[in-house]
Biopython code that builds the backbone (N, CA, C, O; Angstrom):
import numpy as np
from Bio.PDB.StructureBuilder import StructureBuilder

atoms = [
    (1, "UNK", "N", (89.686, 114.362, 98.202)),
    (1, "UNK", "CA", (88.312, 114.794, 98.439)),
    (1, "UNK", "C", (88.278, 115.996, 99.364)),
    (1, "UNK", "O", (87.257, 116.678, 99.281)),
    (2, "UNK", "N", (88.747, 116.190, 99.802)),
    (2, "UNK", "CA", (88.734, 117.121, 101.158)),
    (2, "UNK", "C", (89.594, 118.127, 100.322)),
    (2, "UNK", "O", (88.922, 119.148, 100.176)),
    (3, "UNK", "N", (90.672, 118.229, 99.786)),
    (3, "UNK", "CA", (91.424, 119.382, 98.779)),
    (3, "UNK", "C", (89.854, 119.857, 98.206)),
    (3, "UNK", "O", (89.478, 121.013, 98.400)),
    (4, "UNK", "N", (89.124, 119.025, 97.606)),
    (4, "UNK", "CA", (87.677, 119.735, 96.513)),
    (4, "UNK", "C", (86.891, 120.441, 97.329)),
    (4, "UNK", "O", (86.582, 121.604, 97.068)),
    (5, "UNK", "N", (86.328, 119.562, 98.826)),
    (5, "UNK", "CA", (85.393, 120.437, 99.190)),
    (5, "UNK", "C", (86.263, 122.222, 99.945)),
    (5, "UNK", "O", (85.686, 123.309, 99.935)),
    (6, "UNK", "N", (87.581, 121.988, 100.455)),
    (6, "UNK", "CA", (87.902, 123.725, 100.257)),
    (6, "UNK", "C", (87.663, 123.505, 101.823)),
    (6, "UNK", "O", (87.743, 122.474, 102.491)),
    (7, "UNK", "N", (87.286, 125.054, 102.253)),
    (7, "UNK", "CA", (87.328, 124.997, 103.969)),
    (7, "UNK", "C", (86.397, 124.539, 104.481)),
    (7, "UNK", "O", (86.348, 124.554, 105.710)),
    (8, "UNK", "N", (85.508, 124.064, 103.844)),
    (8, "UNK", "CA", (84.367, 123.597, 104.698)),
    (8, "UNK", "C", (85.053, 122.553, 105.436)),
    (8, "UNK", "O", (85.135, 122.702, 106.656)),
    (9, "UNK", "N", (85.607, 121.424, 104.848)),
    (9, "UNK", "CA", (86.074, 120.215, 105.315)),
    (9, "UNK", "C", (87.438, 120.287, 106.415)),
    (9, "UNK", "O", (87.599, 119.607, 107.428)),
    (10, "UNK", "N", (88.342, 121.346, 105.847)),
    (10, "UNK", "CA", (89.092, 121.781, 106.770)),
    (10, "UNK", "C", (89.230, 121.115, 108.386)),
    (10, "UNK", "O", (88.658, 121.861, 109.182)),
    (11, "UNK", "N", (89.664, 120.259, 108.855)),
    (11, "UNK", "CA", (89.996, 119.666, 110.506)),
    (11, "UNK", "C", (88.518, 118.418, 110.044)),
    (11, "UNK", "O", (87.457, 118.513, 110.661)),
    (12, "UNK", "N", (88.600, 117.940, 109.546)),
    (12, "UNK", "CA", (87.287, 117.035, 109.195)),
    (12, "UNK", "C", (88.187, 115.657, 109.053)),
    (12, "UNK", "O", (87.961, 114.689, 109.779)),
    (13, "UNK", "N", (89.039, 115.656, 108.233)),
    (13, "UNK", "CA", (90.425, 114.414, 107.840)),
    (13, "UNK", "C", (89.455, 114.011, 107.035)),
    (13, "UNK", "O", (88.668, 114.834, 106.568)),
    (14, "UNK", "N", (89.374, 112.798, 106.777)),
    (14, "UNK", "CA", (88.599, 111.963, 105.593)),
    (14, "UNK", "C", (87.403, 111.986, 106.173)),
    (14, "UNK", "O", (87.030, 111.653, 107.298)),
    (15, "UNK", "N", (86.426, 112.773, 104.523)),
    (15, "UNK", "CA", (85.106, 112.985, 104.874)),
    (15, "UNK", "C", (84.324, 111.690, 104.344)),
    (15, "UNK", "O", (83.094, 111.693, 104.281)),
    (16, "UNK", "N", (84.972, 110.757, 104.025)),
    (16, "UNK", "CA", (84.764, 109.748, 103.739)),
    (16, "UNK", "C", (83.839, 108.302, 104.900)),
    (16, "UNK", "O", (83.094, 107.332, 104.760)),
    (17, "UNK", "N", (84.709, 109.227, 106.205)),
    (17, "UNK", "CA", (84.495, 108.036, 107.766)),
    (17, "UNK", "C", (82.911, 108.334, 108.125)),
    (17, "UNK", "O", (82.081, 107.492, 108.470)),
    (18, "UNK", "N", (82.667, 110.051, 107.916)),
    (18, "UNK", "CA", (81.914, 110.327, 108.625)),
    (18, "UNK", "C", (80.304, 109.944, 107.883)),
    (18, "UNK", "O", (80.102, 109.900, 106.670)),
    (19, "UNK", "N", (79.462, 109.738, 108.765)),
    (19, "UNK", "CA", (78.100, 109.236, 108.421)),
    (19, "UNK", "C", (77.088, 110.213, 108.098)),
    (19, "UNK", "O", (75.991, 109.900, 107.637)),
    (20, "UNK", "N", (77.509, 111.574, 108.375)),
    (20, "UNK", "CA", (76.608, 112.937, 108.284)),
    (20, "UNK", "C", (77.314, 113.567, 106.133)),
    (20, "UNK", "O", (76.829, 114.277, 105.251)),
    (21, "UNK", "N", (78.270, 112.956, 106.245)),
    (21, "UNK", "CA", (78.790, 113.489, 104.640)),
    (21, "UNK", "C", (77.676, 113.744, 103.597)),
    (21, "UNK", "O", (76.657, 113.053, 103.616)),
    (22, "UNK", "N", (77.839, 114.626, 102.782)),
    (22, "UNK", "CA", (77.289, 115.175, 101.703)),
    (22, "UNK", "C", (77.497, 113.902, 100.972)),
    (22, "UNK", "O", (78.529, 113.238, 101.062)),
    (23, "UNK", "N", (75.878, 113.414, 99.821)),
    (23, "UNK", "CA", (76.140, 112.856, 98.812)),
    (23, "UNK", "C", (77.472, 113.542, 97.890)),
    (23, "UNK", "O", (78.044, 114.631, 97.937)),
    (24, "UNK", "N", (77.623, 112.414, 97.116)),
    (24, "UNK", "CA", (78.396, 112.773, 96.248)),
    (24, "UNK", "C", (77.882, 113.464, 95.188)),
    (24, "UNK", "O", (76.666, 113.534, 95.010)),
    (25, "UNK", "N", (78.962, 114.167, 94.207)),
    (25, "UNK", "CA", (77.565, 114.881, 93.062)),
    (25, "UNK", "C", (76.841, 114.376, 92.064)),
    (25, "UNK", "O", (75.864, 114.911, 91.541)),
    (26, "UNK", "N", (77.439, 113.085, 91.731)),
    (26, "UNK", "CA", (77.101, 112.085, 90.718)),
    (26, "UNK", "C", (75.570, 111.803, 91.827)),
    (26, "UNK", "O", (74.388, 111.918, 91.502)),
    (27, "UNK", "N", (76.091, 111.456, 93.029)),
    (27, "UNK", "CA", (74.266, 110.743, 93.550)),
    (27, "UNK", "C", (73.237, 112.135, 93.524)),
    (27, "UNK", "O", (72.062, 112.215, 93.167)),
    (28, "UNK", "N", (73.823, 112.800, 93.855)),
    (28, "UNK", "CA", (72.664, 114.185, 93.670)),
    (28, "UNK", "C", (72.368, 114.717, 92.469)),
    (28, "UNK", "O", (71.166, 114.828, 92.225)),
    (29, "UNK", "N", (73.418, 115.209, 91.351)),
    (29, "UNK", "CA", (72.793, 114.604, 89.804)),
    (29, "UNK", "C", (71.476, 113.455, 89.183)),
    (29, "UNK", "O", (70.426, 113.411, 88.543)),
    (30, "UNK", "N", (72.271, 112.806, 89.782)),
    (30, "UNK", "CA", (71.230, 111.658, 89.376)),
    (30, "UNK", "C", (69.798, 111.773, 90.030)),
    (30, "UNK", "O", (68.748, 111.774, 89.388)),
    (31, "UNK", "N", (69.918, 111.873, 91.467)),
    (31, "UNK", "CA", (68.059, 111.948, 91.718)),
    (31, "UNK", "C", (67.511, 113.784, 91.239)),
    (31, "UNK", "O", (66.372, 114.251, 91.230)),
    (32, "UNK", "N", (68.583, 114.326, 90.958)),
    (32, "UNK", "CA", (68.020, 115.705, 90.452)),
    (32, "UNK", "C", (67.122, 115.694, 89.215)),
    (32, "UNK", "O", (66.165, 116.390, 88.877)),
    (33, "UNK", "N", (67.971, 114.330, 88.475)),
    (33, "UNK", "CA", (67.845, 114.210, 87.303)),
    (33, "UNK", "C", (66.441, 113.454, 86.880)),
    (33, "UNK", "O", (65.668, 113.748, 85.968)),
    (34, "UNK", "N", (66.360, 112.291, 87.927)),
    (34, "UNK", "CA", (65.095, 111.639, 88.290)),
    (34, "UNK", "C", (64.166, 112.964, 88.348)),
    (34, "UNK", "O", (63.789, 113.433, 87.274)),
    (35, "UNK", "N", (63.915, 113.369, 89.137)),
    (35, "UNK", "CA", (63.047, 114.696, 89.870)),
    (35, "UNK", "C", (62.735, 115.489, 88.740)),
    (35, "UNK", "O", (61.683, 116.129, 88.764)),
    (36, "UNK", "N", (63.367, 115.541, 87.903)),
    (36, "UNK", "CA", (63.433, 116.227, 86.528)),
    (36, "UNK", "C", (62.241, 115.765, 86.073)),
    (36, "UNK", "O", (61.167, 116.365, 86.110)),
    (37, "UNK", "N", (62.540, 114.286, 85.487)),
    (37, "UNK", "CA", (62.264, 113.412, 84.565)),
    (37, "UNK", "C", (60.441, 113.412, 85.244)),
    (37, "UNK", "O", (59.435, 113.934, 84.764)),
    (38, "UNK", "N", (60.574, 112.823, 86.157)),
    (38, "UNK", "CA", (59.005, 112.457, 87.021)),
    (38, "UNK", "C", (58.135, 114.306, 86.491)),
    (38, "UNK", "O", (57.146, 114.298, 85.758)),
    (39, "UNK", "N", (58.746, 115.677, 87.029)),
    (39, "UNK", "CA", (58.140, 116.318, 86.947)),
    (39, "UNK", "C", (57.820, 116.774, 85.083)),
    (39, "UNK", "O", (56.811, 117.391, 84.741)),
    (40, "UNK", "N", (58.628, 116.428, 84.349)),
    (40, "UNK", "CA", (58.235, 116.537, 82.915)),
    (40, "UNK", "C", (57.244, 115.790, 82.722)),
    (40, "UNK", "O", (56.279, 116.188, 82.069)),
    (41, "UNK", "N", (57.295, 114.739, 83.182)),
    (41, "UNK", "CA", (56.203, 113.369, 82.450)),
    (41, "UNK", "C", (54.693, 114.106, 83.682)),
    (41, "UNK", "O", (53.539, 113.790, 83.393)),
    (42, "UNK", "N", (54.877, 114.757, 84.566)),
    (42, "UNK", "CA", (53.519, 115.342, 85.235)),
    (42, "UNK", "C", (53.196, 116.300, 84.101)),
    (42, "UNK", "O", (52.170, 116.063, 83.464)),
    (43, "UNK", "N", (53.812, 117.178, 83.820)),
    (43, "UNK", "CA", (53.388, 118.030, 82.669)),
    (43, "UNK", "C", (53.030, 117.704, 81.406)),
    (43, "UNK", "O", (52.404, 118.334, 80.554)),
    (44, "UNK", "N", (53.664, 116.314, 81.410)),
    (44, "UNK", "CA", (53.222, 115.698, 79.677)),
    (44, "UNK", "C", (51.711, 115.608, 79.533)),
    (44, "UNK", "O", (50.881, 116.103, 78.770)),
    (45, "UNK", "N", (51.674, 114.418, 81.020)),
    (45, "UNK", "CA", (50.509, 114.292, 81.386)),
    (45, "UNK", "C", (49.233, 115.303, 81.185)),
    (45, "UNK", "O", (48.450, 115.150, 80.248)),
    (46, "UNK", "N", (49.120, 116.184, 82.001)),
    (46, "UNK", "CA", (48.589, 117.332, 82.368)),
    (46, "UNK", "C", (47.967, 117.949, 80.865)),
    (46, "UNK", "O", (46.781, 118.096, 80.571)),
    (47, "UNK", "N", (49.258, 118.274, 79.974)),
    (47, "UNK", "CA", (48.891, 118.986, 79.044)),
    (47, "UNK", "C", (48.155, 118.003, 78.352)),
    (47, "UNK", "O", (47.017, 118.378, 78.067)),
    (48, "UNK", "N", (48.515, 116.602, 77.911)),
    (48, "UNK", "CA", (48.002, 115.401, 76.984)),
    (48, "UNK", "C", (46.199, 115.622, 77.494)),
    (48, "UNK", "O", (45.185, 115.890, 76.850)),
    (49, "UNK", "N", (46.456, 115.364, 78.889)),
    (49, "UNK", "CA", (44.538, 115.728, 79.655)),
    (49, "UNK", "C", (44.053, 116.968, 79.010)),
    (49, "UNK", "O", (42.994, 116.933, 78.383)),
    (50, "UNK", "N", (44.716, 118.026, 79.106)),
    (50, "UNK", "CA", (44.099, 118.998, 78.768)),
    (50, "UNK", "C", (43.394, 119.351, 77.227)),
    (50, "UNK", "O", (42.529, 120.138, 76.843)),
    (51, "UNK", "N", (44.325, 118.246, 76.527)),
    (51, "UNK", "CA", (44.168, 118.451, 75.064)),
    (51, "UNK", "C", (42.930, 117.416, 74.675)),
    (51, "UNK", "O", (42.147, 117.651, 73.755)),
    (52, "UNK", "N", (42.880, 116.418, 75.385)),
    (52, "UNK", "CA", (41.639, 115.110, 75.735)),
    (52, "UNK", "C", (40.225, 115.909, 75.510)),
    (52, "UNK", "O", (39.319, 115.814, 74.681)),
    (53, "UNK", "N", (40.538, 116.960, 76.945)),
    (53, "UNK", "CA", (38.684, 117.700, 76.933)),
    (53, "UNK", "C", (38.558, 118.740, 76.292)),
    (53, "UNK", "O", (37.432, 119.231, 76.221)),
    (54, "UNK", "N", (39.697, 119.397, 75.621)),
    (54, "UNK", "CA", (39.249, 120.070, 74.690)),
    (54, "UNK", "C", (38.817, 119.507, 73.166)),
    (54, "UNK", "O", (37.845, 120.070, 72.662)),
    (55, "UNK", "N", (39.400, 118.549, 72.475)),
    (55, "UNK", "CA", (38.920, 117.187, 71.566)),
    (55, "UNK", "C", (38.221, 116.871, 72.135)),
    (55, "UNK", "O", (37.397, 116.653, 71.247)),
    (56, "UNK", "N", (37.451, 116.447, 73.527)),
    (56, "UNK", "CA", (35.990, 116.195, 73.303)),
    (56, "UNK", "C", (35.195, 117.458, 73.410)),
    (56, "UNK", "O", (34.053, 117.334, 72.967)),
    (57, "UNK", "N", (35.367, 118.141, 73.682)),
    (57, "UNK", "CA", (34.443, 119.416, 73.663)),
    (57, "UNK", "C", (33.807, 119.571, 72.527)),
    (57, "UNK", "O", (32.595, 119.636, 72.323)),
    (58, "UNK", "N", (35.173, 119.655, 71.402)),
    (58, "UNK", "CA", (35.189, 120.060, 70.216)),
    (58, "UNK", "C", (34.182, 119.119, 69.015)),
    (58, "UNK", "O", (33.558, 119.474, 68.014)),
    (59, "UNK", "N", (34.383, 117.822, 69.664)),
    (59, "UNK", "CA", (33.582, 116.418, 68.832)),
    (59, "UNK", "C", (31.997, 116.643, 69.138)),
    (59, "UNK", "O", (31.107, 116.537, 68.293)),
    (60, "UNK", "N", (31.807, 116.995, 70.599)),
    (60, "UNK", "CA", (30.666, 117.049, 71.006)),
    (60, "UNK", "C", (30.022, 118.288, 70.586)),
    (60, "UNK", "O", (28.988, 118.030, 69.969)),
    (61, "UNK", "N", (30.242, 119.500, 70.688)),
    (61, "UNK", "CA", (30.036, 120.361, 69.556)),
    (61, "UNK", "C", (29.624, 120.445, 67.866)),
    (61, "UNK", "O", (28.934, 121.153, 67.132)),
    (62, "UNK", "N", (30.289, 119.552, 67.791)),
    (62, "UNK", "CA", (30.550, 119.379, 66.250)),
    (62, "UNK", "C", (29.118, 118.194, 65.944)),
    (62, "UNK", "O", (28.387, 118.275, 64.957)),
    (63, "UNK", "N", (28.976, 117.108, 67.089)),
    (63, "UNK", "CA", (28.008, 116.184, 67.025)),
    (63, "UNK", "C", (26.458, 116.798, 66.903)),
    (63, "UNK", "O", (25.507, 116.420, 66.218)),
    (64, "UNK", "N", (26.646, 118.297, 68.188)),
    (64, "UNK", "CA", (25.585, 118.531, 68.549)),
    (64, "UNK", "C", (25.366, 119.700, 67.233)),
    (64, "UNK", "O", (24.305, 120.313, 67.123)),
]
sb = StructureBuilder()
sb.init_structure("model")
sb.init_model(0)
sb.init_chain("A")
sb.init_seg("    ")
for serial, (resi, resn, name, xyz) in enumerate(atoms, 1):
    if name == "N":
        sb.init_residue(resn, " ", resi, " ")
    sb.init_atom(name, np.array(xyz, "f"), 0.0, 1.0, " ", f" {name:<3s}", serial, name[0])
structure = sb.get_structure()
């Protein structure tokens, strides 16, 4: 582990002990991936609303 992170880690020994360590990349992947997911489904959202009041606009128009 310490060969991967390069000089940062350098006089560190196993970055493994310490309590300040960088997630790993698999855990930061993953909530990146979350963060992803949540902000697509805001936009699904969003646009699905947007398409709602324009179909009623359009019905109510059409009624009137």
């Amino acid at each position: 582990m310490v060969q991967e992170l390069g000089s940062y880690a350098k006089g560190f020994g196993d970055p493994t002990t310490h309590t300040s360590t960088p997630k790993s990349m698999e855990e930061v992947v993953v909530e990146v991936m979350k963060a992803n997911k949540v902000v697509e489904l805001f936009q699904t959202m969003a646009i699905v609303n947007l398409n709602m009041g324009n179909l009623t606009l359009e019905v109510n128009t059409l009624m009137n």
